[in-house]
C-alpha positions in Angstrom: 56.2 105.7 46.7 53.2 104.1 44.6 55.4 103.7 41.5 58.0 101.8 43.5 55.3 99.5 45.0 54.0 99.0 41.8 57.1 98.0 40.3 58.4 95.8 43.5 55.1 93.9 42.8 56.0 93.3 39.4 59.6 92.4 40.4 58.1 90.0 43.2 56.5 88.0 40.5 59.2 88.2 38.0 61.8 86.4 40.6 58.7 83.6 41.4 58.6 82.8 37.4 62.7 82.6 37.2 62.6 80.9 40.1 59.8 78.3 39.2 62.0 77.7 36.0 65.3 76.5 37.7 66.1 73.2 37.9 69.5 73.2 39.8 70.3 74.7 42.8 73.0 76.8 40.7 70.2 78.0 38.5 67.7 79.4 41.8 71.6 81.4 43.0 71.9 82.9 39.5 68.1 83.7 39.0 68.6 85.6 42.2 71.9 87.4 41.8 70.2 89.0 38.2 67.7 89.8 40.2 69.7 91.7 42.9 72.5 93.2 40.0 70.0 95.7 38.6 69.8 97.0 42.6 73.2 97.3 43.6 74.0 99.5 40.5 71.9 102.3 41.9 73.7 104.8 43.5 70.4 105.5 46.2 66.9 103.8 46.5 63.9 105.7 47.4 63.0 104.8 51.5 59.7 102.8 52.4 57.7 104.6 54.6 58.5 104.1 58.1 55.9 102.7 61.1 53.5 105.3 62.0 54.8 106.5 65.8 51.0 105.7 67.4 51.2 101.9 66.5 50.6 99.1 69.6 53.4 96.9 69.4 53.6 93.1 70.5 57.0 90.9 71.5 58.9 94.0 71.3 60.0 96.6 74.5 59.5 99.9 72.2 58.3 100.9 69.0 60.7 99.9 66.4 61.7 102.1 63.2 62.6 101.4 59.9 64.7 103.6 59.3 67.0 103.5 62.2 66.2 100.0 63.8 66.0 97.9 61.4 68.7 99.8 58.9 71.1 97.3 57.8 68.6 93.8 58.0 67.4 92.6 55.2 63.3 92.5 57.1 60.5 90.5 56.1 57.4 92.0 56.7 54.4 90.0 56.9 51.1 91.4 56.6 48.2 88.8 58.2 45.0 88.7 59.8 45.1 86.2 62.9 41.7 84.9 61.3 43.2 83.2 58.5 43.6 80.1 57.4 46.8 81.0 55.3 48.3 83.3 57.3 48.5 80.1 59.7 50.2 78.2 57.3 52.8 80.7 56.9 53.8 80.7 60.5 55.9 77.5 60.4 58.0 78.8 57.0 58.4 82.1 58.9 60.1 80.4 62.2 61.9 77.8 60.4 63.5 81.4 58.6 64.0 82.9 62.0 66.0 79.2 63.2 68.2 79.4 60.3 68.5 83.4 59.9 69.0 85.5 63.4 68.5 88.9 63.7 72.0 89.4 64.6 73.2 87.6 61.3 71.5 89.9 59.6 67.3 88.4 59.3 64.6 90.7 60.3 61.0 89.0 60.8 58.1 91.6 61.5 54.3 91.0 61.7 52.4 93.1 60.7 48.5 92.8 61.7 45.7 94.6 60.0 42.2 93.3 60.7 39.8 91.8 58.3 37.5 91.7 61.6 36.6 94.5 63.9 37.3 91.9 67.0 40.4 91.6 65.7 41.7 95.3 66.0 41.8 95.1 69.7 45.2 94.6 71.1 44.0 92.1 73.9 42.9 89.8 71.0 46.0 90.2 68.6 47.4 89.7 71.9 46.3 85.8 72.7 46.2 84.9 69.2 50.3 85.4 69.1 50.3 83.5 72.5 48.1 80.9 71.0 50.2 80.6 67.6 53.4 81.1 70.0 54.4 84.2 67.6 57.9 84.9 68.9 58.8 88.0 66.5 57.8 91.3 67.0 54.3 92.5 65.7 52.8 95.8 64.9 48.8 96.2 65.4 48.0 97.9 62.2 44.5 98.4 63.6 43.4 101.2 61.4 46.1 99.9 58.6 47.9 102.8 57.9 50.7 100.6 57.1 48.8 98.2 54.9 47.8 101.7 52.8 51.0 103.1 52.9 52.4 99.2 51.1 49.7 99.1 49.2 49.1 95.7 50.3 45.5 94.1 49.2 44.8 90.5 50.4 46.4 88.4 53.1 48.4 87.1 53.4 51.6 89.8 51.7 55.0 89.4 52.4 57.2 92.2 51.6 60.8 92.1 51.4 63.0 95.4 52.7 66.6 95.7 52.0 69.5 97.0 54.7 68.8 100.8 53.1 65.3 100.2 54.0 64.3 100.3 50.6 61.7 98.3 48.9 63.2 95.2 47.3 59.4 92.9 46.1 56.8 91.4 47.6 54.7 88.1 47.8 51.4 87.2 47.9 49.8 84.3 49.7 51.6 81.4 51.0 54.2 78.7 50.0 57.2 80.7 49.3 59.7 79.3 52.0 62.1 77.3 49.3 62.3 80.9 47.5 62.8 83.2 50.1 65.1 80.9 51.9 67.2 80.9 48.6 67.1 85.1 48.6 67.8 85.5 52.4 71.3 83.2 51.8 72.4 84.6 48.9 71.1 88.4 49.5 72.5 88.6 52.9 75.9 86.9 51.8 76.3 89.6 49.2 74.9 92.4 51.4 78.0 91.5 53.7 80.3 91.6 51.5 79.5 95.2 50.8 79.2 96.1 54.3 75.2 96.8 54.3 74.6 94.5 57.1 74.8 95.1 60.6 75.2 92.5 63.5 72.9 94.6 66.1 70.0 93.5 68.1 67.1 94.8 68.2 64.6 95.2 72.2 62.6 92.1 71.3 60.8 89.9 74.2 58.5 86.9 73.7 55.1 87.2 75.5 54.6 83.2 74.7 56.7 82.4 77.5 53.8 84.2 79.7 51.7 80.7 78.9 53.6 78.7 81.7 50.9 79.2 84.2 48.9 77.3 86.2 45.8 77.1 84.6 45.5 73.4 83.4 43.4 74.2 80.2 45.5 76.5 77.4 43.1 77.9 74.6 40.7 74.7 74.0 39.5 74.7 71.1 37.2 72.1 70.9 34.9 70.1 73.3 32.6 66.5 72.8 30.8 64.0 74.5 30.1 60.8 74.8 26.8 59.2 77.3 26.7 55.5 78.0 25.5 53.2 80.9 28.7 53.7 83.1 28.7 57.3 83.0 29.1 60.1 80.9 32.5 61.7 79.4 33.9 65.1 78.3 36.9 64.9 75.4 38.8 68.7 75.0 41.0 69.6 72.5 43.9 71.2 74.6 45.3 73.5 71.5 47.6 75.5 73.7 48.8 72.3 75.8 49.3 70.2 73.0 47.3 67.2 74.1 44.1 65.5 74.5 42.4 65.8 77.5 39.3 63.2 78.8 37.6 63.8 81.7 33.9 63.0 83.6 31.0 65.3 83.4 32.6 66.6 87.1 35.6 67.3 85.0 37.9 64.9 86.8 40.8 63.9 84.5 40.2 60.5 83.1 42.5 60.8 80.5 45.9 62.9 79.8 46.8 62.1 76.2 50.0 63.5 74.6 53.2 64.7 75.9 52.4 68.0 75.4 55.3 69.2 73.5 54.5 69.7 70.0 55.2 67.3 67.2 53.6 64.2 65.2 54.3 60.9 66.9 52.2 57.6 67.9 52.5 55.8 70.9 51.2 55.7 73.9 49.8 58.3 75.7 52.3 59.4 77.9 55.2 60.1 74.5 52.5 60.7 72.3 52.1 64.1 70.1 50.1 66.3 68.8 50.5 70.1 67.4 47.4 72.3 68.7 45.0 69.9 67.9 41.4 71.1 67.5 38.2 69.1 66.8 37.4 65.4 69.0 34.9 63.2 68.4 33.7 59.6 69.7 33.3 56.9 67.6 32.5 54.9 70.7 33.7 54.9 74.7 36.9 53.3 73.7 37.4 55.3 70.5 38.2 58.8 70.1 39.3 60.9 66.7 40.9 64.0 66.9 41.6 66.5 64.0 45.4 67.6 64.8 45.1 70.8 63.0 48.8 72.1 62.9 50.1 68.6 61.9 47.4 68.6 58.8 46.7 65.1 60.4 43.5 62.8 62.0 44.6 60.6 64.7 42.9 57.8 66.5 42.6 57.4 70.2 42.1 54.1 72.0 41.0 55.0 75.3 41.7 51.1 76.9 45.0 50.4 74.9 45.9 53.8 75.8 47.8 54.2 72.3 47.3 57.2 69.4 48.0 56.3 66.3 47.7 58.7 62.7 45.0 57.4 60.6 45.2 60.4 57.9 47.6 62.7 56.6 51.2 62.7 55.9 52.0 65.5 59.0 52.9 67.7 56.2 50.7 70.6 54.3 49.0 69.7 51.6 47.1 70.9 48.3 45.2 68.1 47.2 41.5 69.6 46.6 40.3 66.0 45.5 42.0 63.3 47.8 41.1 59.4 47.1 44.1 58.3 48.4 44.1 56.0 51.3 44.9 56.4 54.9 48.0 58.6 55.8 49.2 58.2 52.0 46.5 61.2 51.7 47.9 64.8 52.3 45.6 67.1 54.4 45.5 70.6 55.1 44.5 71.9 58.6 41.4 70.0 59.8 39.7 71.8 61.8 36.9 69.7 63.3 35.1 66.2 62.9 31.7 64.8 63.6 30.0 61.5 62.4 26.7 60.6 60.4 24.1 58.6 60.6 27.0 55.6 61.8 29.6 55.7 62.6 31.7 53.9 59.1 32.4 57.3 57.6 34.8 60.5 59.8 33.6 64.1 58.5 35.9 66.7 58.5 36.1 70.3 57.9 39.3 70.6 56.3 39.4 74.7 56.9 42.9 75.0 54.9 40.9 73.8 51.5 37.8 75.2 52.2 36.1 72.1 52.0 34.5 69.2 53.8 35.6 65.8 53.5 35.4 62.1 54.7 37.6 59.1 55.9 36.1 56.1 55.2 36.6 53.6 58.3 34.6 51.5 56.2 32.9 50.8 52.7 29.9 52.9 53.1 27.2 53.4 50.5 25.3 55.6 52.7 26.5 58.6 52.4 25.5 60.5 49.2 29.1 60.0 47.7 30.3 56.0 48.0 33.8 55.4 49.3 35.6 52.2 50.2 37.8 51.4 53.6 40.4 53.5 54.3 39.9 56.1 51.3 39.9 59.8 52.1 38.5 62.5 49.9 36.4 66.0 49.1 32.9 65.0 49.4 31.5 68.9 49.5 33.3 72.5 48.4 34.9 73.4 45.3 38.2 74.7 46.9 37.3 78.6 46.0 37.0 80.6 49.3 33.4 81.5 48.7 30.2 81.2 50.4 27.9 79.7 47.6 25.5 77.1 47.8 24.4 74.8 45.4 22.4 72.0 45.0 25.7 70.2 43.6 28.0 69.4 46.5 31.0 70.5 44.4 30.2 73.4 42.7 29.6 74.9 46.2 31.9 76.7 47.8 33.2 77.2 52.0 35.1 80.2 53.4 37.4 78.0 56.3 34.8 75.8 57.5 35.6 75.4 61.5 32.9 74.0 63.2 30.3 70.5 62.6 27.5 69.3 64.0 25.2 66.5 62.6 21.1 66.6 63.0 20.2 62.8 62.8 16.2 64.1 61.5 17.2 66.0 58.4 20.4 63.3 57.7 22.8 66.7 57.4 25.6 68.2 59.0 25.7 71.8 59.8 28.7 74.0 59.3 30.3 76.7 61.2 31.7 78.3 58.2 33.8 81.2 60.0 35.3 83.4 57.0 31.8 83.8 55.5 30.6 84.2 59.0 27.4 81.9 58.3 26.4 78.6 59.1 25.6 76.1 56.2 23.7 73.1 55.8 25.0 70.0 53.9 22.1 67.3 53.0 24.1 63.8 53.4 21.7 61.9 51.2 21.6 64.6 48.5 24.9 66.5 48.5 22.8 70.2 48.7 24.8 72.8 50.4 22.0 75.7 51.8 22.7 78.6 54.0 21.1 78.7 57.4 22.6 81.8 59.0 24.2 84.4 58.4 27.0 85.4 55.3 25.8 87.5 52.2 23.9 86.4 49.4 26.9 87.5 47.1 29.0 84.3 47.3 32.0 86.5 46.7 31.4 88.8 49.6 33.2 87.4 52.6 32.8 90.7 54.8 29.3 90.7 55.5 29.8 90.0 59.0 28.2 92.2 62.4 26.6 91.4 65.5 22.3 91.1 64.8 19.7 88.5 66.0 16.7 88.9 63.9 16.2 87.0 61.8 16.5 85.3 57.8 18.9 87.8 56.1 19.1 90.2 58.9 21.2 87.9 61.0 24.9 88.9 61.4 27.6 86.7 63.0 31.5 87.5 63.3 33.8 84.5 62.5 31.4 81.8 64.1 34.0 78.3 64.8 31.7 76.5 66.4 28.2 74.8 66.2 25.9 71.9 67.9 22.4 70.5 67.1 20.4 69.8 70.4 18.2 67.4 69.1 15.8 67.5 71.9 14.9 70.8 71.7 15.6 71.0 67.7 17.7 74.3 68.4 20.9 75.2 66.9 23.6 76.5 69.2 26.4 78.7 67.4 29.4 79.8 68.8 29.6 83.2 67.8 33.9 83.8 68.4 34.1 87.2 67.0 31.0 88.7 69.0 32.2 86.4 72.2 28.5 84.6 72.2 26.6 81.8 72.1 23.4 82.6 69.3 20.4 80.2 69.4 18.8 79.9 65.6 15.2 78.4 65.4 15.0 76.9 62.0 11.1 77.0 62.1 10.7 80.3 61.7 14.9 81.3 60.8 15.0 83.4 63.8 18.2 84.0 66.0 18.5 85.1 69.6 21.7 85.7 72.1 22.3 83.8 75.2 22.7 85.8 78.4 26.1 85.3 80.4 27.2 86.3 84.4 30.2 86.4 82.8 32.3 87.2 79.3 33.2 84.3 77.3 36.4 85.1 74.7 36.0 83.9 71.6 34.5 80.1 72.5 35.5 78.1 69.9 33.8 74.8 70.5 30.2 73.6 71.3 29.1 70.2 72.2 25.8 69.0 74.5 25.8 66.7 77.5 22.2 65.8 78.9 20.7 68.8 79.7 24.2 71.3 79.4 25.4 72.8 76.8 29.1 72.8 77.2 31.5 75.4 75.8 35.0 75.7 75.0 36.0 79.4 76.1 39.0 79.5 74.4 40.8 83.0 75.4 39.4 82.1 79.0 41.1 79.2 78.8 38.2 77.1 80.5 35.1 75.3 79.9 31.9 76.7 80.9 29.0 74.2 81.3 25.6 76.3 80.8 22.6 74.4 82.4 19.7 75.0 79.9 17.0 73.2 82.7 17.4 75.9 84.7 19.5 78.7 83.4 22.7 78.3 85.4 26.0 78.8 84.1 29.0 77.1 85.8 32.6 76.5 85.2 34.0 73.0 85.0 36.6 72.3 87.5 38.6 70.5 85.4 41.2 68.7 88.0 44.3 66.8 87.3 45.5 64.1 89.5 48.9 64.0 91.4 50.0 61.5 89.4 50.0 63.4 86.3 51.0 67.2 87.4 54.3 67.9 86.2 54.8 70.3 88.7 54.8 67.7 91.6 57.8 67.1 93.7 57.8 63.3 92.3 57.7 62.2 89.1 56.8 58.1 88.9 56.7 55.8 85.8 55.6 52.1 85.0 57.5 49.8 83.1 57.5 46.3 81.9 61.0 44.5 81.1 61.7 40.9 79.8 62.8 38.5 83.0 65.8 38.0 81.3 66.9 41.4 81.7 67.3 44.4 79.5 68.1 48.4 79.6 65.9 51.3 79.9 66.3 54.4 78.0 65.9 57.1 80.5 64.7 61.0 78.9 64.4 63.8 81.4 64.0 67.6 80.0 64.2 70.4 82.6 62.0 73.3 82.2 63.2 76.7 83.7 60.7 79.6 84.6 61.4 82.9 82.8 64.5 84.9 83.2 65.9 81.8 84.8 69.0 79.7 83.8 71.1 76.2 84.3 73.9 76.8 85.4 76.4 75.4 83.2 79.8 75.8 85.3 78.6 74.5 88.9 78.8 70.5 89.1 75.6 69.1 87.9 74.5 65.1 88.3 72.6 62.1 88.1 72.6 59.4 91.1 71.1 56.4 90.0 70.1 53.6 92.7 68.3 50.1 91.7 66.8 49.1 95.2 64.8 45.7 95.6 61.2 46.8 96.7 60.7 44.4 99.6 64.1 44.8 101.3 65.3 48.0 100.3 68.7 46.5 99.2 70.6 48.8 97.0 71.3 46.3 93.6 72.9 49.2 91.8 74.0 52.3 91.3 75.9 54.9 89.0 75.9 58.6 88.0 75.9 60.5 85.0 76.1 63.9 84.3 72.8 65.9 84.6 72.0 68.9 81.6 69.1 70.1 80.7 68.2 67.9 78.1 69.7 64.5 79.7 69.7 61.4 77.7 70.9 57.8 79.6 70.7 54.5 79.8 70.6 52.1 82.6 70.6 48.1 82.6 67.9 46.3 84.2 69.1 43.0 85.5 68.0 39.3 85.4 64.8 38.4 86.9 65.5 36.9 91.1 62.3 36.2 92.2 61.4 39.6 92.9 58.3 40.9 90.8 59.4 45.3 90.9 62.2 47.1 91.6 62.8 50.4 91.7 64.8 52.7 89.9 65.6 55.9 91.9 66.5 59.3 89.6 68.1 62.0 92.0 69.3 65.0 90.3 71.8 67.8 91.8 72.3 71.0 90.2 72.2 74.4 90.4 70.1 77.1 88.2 70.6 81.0 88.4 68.3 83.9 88.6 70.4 87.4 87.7 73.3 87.7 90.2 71.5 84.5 92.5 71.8 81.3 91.9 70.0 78.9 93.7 70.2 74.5 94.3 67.5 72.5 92.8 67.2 68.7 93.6 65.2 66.4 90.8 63.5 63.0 92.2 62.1 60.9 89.5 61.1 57.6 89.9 61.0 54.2 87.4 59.3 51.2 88.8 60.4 48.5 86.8 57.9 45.3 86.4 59.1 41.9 85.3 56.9 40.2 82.7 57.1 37.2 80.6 56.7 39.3 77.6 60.2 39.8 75.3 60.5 43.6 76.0 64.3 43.9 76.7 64.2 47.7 76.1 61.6 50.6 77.0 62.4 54.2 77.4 60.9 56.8 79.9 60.3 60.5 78.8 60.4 62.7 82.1 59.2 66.2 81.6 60.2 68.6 85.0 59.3 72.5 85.9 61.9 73.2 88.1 60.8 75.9 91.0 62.0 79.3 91.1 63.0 79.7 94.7 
């Protein structure tokens, strides 16, 4: 098999070059179809090896076979590490592939996951990180990569291309590739059809994603901050799973519910607003809060008293840009991970993990920092873009591995950096640009495995994939959240020593660190909570983080506010039904909408109508004239049936829009209604 690897490399980078050098759509077809003639003019191909029979598989009822499975699909396999930064960004070319291509049309997508770190060989963990990346293909736990040998695969991520005789058609490395592939998969599968290779089965997939609809109202934060002032003090979490923002007080009482929590990129206010698994928050002051929203490669800005988000940074799209200088959201980012501030508050740090770098967003001009920038300009101001952990006394000959986690220390001016692929934490001087090691990593810049689980101290110390970090300036110790090894290290830097915390309790990779007062609080992502450790005296305690009726979207009722023009004017009216698992709308059984305008004082009925009710309904209804009546109300009552197997069961839907007159010109508004209907 090793000559046909070899050559399906080669063959992989030929089709890149022809494809790089077409022009036309016609020219990307024909640099395909030479590529596919050679292949259909053998008689027989030689057969990949199949999956090893011992394999732990993910989103899938069974093992699945090669050979007799997946003969006649064209299947994609792709070899990642849940780690990496890359393997990430490959995600969203991978299900927009799956959208366009089904498995029954031919389109087979297949992780395959072989571990750079040893946390990351056990199936619990590959487990939550394709909940947390809502993976809805099949995956193979490759945990002591016998498949990765038997490909010869040798850097993540690979994909590698099988045709419907399961033989070995090419492979790609790293990512990027989704206009050529998507060019192969149309014009491979439409002449794979034509010669009857392609089958229409299915195949015993499930999707262990759908398991996230639970109760718990935190879903793999990622990030925690805090913010201390006269009139109290406030918690901000980065709600990756959920979508959204969440604020809270230090009794972790919701304040705050920012974001829709569907995934997507759009300002507004906080009840339509979105975000897509954001990750690091920061205040710029009580009424200001940033947010690095990760999967949207974008920074957005939160007013906590307007109650709006708006984008600040990024196009929404992935970029490449290792410089920047562009400003505002005319500048393309790539996966911000986390933010902090300096010495003010003028310049947003971020550590942008998909370039391996750290940069800055000017709010203002600022001659401060080490590297000058003017109002609105983001740039690089640290990291040469190579995945490397070198430091240097020039900020941009130095090098990151994913940087994930900042923290500044106002008495040596710098920032500290979780940088997690290196497995070290790095120090980055913000008056002089030099980048030292603190923790951690290896002292060959190249090596990004020297990772383990050891206090001690100087070179000794191991770490394993470390995302988070905080300076507690009171007690000039540095907290490091340790993901990999499921801890929370201490390092001195007097005497470059490092010691463990003691827990009651497991944390799962914690991703986040910030402190409040006397707590350190923690972001235990896999545990979906936030632990609040009590360094005065020792305690550890879980923060009840409560949501208030008004904002559960599992209550009976769901009520909105309004404003509308006194003369009048319409309402846009959004309502999306949510099913649990295995449970269905029932398409055939009648299915509606009674609408009712009632004056609030009297109770007299000034309107009503019906529409048809769907899971997805869309509506309008007319608001009319001001009377001298300040509110009136706008009763939603839904009828409809959903089914369960052979049951089916009725389900009625009582939303509520209380419309406010106002002497502003608003004629139109609109109303986005999200419901969990009840299994019953």
């Amino acid at each position: 098999m090793s000559a046909e690897v070899e050559n399906s490399q080669l063959l992989g980078e030929t089709l890149q070059l022809s494809f790089r050098k077409a022009s036309t759509n016609f020219e990307q077809k024909e640099a395909v179809s030479k590529f596919l003639q050679p292949h259909y003019e053998k008689t027989s191909h030689p057969k990949v090896p199949d999956f090893p029979l011992n394999c732990e598989w993910i989103n899938s009822t069974r093992p699945l076979s090669i050979h007799r499975d997946l003969k006649g699909k064209l299947v994609l396999l792709d070899f990642f590490t849940y780690c990496c930064i890359n393997c990430m960004h490959i995600l969203p070319e991978l299900k927009a592939l799956e959208d366009k291509y089904s498995v029954e049309e031919g389109l087979v997508v297949i992780g395959v996951h072989y571990a750079k770190f040893t946390n990351e060989k056990q199936l619990k963990n590959v487990t939550s990180a394709v909940k947390r990346y809502d993976i809805r293909h099949a995956v193979v736990n490759d945990s002591e990569g016998a498949i990765w040998d038997s490909f010869q695969v040798h850097c993540w991520p690979t994909l590698v291309v099988i045709g419907p005789e399961s033989e070995y058609l090419f492979s790609l490395q790293g990512e990027g590739h989704l206009k050529l592939l998507d060019c192969f998969i149309q014009h491979a599968l439409a002449s794979m059809k034509e010669k009857n290779l392609i089958k229409s089965h299915s195949l015993p997939q499930i999707s262990i994603t759908d398991e996230l609809k639970s109760h718990n109202v935190l879903s793999f934060p990622g990030k925690v901050t805090s913010f201390s002032s006269a009139e109290g003090n406030l918690l901000a979490i980065g709600d990756t799973g959920h979508n959204r923002i969440i604020v809270t007080d230090d009794r972790g009482t919701i304040k705050h519910l920012i974001g829709k929590g569907e995934p997507g990129l759009k300002d507004g206010n906080f009840e339509n607003s979105q975000f897509h698994s954001p990750q690091g928050v920061i205040f710029q002051n009580e009424s200001t809060l940033f947010v690095a929203d990760t999967e949207n490669h974008a920074i957005r800005e939160v007013d906590l008293k307007e109650k709006t988000v708006k984008t600040v940074a990024g196009t929404g799209k992935q970029g490449n840009d290792m410089s920047g200088g562009k400003l505002w959201c005319q500048q393309e980012l790539s996966s911000p991970w986390d933010l902090c501030f300096g010495k003010n508050t003028n310049v947003l740090l971020i550590a942008m993990a998909g370039t391996h770098q750290i940069w800055a967003l000017y709010l203002s001009d600022d001659e401060n920092l080490f590297k000058k920038g003017r109002k609105g300009e983001c740039k690089v101001i640290a990291g040469s873009g190579r995945e490397e952990n070198r430091n240097n006394c020039y900020p941009h000959a130095a090098a990151f591995a994913q940087p994930s986690g900042l923290s500044y220390c106002d008495e040596r001016n710098s920032i500290f950096i979780a940088d997690s692929e290196s497995s070290s934490v790095r120090e980055l001087n913000l008056e002089t640009g030099k980048v030292t090691g603190v923790a951690g990593g290896n002292r060959n810049p190249s090596d990004l495995f020297a990772f383990g689980d050891n206090d001690g101290s100087g070179s000794d110390i191991r770490l394993q994939h470390p995302l988070g970090v905080v300076w507690h300036a009171s007690q000039k110790k540095l907290y490091v959240a340790d993901s990999y090894n499921h801890k929370i290290k201490i390092v001195s830097l007097q005497d470059s020593s490092c010691s463990s915390m003691k827990f009651p309790s497991k944390l799962d990779e914690p991703g986040g660190l910030c402190v409040l007062k006397d707590d350190l609080v923690i972001a235990d992502t896999n545990n979906h909570c936030i632990k609040v450790y009590d360094l005065s005296n020792l305690e550890v305690s879980e923060l009840s983080v409560t949501e208030p009726q008004q904002l559960n979207e599992n209550s009976t009722e769901h009520e909105k506010n309004v404003n509308i023009s006194k003369n009048g004017g319409q309402i846009r009216v959004s309502a999306k039904l949510h099913t649990p698992t295995a449970v269905c709308f029932n398409e055939e059984a009648p299915a509606f909408w009674n609408i009712k305008l009632t004056d609030t004082e009297t109770n007299e009925q000034l309107f009503k109508m019906r529409v048809k009710l769907s899971l997805e309904s869309d509506f309008a209804v007319d608001i009319p004239k001001y009377s001298g009546k300040p509110t009136i109300k706008v009763f939603l009552n839904g009828s409809a049936y959903f089914c369960k197997e052979d049951t089916c069961f009725p389900s009625d839907i009582n939303l509520l829009v209380n419309v406010h007159y106002a002497d502003e010109e608003t004629e139109n508004q609109s109303c986005d209604f999200s419901y969990h209907v009840k299994e019953v």
